[in-house]
N, C-alpha and C positions, 0 to 999 in steps of 0.2 A: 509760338513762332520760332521755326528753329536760329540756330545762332549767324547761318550764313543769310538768310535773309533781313536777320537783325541788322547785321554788317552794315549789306548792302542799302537796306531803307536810310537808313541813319548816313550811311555816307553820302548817300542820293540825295535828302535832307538840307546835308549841310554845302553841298556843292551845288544847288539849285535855289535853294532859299534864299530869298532878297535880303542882305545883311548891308548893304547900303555900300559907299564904296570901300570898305578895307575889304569887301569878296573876293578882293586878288589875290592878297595877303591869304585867308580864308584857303583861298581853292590851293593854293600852294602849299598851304601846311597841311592840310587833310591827304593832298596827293600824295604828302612827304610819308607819313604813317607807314606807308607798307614796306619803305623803305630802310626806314631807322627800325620799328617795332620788326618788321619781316616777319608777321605772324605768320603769312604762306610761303615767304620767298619764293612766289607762284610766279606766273609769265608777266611778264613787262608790255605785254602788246598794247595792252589796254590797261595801261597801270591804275590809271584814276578810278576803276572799277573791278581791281583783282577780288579774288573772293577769299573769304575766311574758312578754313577747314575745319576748326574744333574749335570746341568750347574754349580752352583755356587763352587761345591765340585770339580768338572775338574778342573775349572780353579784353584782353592787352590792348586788342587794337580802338576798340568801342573807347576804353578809357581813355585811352590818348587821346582819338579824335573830341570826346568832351572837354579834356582841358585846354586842347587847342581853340575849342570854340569860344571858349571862355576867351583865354589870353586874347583872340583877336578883335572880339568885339570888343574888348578893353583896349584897341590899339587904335582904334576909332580915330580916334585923336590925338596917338601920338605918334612919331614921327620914329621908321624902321630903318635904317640906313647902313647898309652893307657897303664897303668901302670898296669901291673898284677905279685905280689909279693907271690901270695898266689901259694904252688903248692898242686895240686890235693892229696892226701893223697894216691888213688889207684894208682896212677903213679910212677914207679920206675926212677931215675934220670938218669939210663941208656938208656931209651927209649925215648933221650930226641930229638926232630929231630932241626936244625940250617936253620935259614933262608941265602939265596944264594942270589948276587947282581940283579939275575933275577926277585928276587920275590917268587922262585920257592924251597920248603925249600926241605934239603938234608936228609934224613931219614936212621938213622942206626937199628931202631930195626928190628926185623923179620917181615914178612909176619903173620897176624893175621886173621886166618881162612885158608880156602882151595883156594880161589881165587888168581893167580898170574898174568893171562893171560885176556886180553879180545879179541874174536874175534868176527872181526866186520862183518858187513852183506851189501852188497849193499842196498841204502837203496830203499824203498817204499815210494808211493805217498798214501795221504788219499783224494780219492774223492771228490773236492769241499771244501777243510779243507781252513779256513779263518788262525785260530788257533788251535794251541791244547793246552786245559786246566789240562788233566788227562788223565792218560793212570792206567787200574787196571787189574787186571787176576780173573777170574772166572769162574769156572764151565769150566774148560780144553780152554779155550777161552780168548782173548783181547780183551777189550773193551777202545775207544777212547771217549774222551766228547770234546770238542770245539764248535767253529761257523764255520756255512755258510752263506758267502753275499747275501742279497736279494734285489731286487727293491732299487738300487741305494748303497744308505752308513751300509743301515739296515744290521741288525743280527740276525739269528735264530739259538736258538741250534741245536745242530747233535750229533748223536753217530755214532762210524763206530766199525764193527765188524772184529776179524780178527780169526782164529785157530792158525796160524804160524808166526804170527807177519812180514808177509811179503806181502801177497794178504789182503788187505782190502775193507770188502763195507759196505755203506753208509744202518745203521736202518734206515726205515721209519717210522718217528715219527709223530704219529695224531696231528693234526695243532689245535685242537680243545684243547686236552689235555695241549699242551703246548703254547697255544697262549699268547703271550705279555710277555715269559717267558724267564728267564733267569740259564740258571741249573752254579753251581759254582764247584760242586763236585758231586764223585759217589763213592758209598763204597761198598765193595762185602760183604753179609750176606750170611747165608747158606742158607736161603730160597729163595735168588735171590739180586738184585740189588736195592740200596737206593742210589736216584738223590736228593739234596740238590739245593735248589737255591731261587729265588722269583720269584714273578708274580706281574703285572701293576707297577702303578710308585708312586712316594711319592707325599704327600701333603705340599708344599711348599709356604713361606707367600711372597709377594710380591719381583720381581728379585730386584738385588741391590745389596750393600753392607749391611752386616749384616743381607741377607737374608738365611732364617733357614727351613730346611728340615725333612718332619716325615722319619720314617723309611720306606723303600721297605717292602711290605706283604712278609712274607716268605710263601715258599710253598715245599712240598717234595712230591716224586713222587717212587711206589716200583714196580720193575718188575721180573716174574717170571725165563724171559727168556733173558732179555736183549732188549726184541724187545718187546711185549705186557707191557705200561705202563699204574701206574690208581695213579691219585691224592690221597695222603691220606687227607681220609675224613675230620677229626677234627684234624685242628690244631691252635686251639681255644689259645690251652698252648701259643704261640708264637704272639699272639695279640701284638700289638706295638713292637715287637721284634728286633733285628738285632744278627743273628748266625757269631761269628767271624770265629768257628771253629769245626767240627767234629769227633770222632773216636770209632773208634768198638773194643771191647776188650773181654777177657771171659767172663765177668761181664753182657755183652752186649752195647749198644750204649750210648755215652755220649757228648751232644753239649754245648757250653759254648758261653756267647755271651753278651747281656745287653736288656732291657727295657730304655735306659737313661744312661746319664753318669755316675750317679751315683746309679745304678739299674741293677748291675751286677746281672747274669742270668745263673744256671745249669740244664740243662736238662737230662732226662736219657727217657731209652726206651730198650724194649727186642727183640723186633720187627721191629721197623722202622715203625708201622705205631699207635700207643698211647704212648703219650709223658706224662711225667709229669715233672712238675717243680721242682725243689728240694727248700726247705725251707734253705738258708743262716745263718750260726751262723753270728751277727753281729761283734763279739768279733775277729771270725777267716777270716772274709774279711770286716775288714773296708777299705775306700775307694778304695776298688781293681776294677781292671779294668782287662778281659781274654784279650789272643790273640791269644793262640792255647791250646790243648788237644791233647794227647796222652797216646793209651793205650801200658801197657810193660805186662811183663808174667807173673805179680802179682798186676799188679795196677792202676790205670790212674793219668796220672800226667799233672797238669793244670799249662800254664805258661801265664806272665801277668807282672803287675806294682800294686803298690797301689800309690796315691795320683796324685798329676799333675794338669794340667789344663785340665778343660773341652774343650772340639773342638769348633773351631768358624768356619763361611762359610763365604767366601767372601773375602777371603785374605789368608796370608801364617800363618797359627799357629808358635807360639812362641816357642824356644827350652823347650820342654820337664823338667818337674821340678819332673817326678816322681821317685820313688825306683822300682827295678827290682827285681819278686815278684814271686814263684814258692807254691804250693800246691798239695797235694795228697791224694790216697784214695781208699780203696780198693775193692770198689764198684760202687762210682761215685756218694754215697749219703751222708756220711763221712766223710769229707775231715779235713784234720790236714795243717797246713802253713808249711812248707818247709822252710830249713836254704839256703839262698842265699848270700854267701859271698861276698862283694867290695872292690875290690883293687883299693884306691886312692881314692874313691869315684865314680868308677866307675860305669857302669850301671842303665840304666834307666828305660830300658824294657829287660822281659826274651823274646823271640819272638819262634818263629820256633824249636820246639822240633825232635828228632831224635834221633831211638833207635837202639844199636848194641847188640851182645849176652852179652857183658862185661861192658856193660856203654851207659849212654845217652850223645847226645852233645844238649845244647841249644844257638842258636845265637840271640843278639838280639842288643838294643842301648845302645854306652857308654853314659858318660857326657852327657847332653845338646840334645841325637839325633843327633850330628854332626861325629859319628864315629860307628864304630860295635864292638858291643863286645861280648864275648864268654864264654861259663860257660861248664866241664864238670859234670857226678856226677856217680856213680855206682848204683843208682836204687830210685836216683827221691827227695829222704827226703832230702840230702844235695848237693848244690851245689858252684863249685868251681872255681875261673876266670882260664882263659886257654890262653897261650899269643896265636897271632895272627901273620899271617906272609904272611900278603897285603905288596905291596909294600910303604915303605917308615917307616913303623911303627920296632920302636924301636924290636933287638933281647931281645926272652925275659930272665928272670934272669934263672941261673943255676939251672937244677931240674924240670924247668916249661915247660912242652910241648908245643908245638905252633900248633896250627889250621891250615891245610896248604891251605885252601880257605872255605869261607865264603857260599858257593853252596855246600851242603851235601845232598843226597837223603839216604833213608835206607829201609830195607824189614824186619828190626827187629830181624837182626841177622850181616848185612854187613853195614856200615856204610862207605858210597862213596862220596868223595869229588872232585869235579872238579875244576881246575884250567883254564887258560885261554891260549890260543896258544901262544908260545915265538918261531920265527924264526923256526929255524931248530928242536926245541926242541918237537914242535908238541901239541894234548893235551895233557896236563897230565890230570892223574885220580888219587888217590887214596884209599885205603883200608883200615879199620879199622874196628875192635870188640869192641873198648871202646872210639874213641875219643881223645885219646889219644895219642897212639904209631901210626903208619899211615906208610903204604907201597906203594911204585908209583906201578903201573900195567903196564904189557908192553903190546902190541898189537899185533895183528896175524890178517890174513885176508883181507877185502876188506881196505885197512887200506889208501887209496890214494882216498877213497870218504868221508871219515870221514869231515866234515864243520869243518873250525877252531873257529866255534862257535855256540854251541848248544844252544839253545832255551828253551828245557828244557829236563828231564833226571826223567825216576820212574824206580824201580826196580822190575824186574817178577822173577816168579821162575826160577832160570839156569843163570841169567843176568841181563840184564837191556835193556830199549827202550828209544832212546834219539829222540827226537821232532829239527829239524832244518828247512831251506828252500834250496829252489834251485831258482830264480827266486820266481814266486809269489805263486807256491805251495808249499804247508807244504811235506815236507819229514819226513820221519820215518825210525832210523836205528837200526835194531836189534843187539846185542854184546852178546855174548855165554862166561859165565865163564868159563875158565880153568886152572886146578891145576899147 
């Protein structure tokens, strides 16, 4: 079995297997991995599932994720409490929601937006699907990105096509175009489709301890129709590169990433296929390090850390010593530092950005990388701790909203939080416009196929599309919002 599929079984594992309620706790520290460890400092699109490139970075990350699995099932019962004192300034104290002994917090403000209901869909198989990476809508159409098994343990990219999110089939993708490749993300443009990933493999100095790896060649690919793809020509800009993260805004495309540890890296692009590097204030990112981008309806807003330690291979990195670090910009060549509040001394990393009509949420690392922590903000310049409410973690103080799970998807106007199946209580989901206030959603529909644990979840127009299994194929279930 090679090392990236080790990775990924083992991460799949530990984010799917019933570990009772600290799985919050659980899914949080395992998602944390690629960030503290950064065995690939690969794309952030799909962070909970980035892939491992070599051997010496698997096993860093392999290890960590087993002592984390350790520490949490030892947390069972005991009580995680990340101190968050600061409340949000947009947040009214009345919309304050209470965590429940289940885990599961109790939510008294309204319903935020039009969405009450979700109805589910029996679901669908994806042809041959290994996994699935990203699910995006374009041009009245879904399009799916994951792998297909080849020849034993191997992995080839696949897209699969759908109209209705329920009959899908399998693009055929030219072997020649994407050989030795690996796609991580796909963004819809108006001209067509931008596939993110790399191509061949690193140069690596003798196996071992204290063995050191270059970067994966990145490579991006644009197509007009979903089906006919073509390498962009020059992508010189990204020589020694590693892209954390991607996003398309009005402004047009902006990737954030590194040359080196200490050679953090912005890109911009109108098109998707001429890049240019943007020239860095030193004053405005000294020692900063990205981990995602996102664009909002005025800006893009880059989230990240400054200082730390640089990554080692060949063992487990050391808890995390950096500050958690936000910026923005109203172009994506401009950028001003961003106020990032800590409570207690919390946060280490901003991580995983996500945008509602009313407010962004960002989750990322408390303290040390040994916990998650959570930031709201109303449009990117200031941001503010948000308490949390995994099991075992302190209720937070009076006034302070609580996150009601650490897995939030968004389409930039709903902001969806999934929780984990409790007994009779089923999934929950959640609803929110700011991150804040948060309403559970009730269910209609095929609602007795639904997996009591999804895999992964993106939001399309009308819904959303959640990724689970049946046995060894990938299943896909479509849920229809309604008012």
């Amino acid at each position: 079995m090679s090392d990236e599929r080790l990775e990924r079984e083992l991460k799949a594992a530990l984010l799917q297997d019933d570990l009772g309620p600290a799985r919050h706790e659980l899914r949080m520290r395992v998602a944390a991995v690629p960030d503290e460890v950064r065995p690939i400092r690969g794309f952030g699109w799909t962070r909970r599932f980035s892939l491992m490139a070599t051997s010496a970075r698997a096993v860093a990350a392999v290890a960590t994720v087993a002592v984390v699995a350790l520490v949490v099932v030892g947390l069972r019962n005991t009580a995680v409490a990340p101190s968050t004192s600061n409340s949000p300034s947009h947040s009214p104290a009345s919309q304050t929601p209470s965590s429940s002994p289940s885990g599961t917090p109790t939510v008294s403000a309204p319903a935020n937006g039009p969405w009450a209901n979700l109805r589910w869909s029996a679901p669908a198989t994806l042809p041959g699907a290994f996994d699935v990476t990203g699910i995006v809508p374009w041009n009245g159409d879904l399009f799916a990105l994951g792998d297909v098994q080849v020849s034993g343990s191997n992995l080839q990219p696949a897209v699969w096509r759908s109209s209705d999110g329920t009959d899908w089939t399998r693009v055929s993708l030219d072997t020649t175009t994407f050989a030795d490749a690996r796609i991580s993300s796909l963004l819809p443009m108006a001209s067509g489709l931008l596939a993110v990933g790399t191509i061949g493999q690193p140069v690596c100095t003798t196996p071992g301890e204290g063995m050191t790896c270059g970067s994966i060649p990145v490579m991006l690919w644009t197509s007009p129709d979903g089906v006919n793809w073509t390498r962009v020509p020059d992508i010189s800009t990204f020589a020694g590169a590693t892209i954390s993260a991607v996003t398309i805004g009005p402004h047009g495309l902006v990737a954030v990433g590194d040359t080196g540890w200490s050679n953090a890296a912005v890109w911009t692009s109108d098109t998707g296929t001429v890049w240019q590097r943007q020239t860095l204030p030193a004053a405005t990112f000294k020692d900063a390090h990205f981990s995602a981008v996102r664009a909002t309806a005025s800006d893009f807003v880059l989230g990240g850390s400054t200082g730390g330690q640089a990554p080692t291979s060949g063992g487990v990195q050391a808890p995390s010593t950096g500050v958690a670090a936000a910026w923005w910009s109203p172009d994506g060549k401009t950028w001003t530092k961003a106020t990032v509040r800590r409570s207690g001394g919390l946060g280490t990393s901003l991580g995983a950005i996500e945008v509602g009509s009313r407010g962004l949420v960002a989750v990322g690392s408390a303290s040390g990388g040994n916990a998650g922590a959570a930031w709201t903000s109303t449009d990117g310049h200031t941001w503010d701790p948000i308490g949390v409410a995994y099991y075992g973690a302190s209720p937070a103080p009076t006034g302070v909203p609580e996150l009601p799970s650490f897995t939030i998807r968004d389409d930039g106007t709903h902001l969806i939080a999934f929780g984990d199946y409790v007994g009779g209580q089923g999934l929950p989901v959640w609803v929110s416009s700011d991150g804040s206030a948060w309403q559970r959603l009730s269910f209609s529909g095929a609602t007795d196929t639904i997996p009591t644990n999804l895999g992964n979840v993106w939001l399309v127009p009308g819904g959303l599309t959640a990724v689970g299994s049946q046995g060894s194929a990938a299943q896909v279930w479509e849920a229809t919002a309604l008012p």
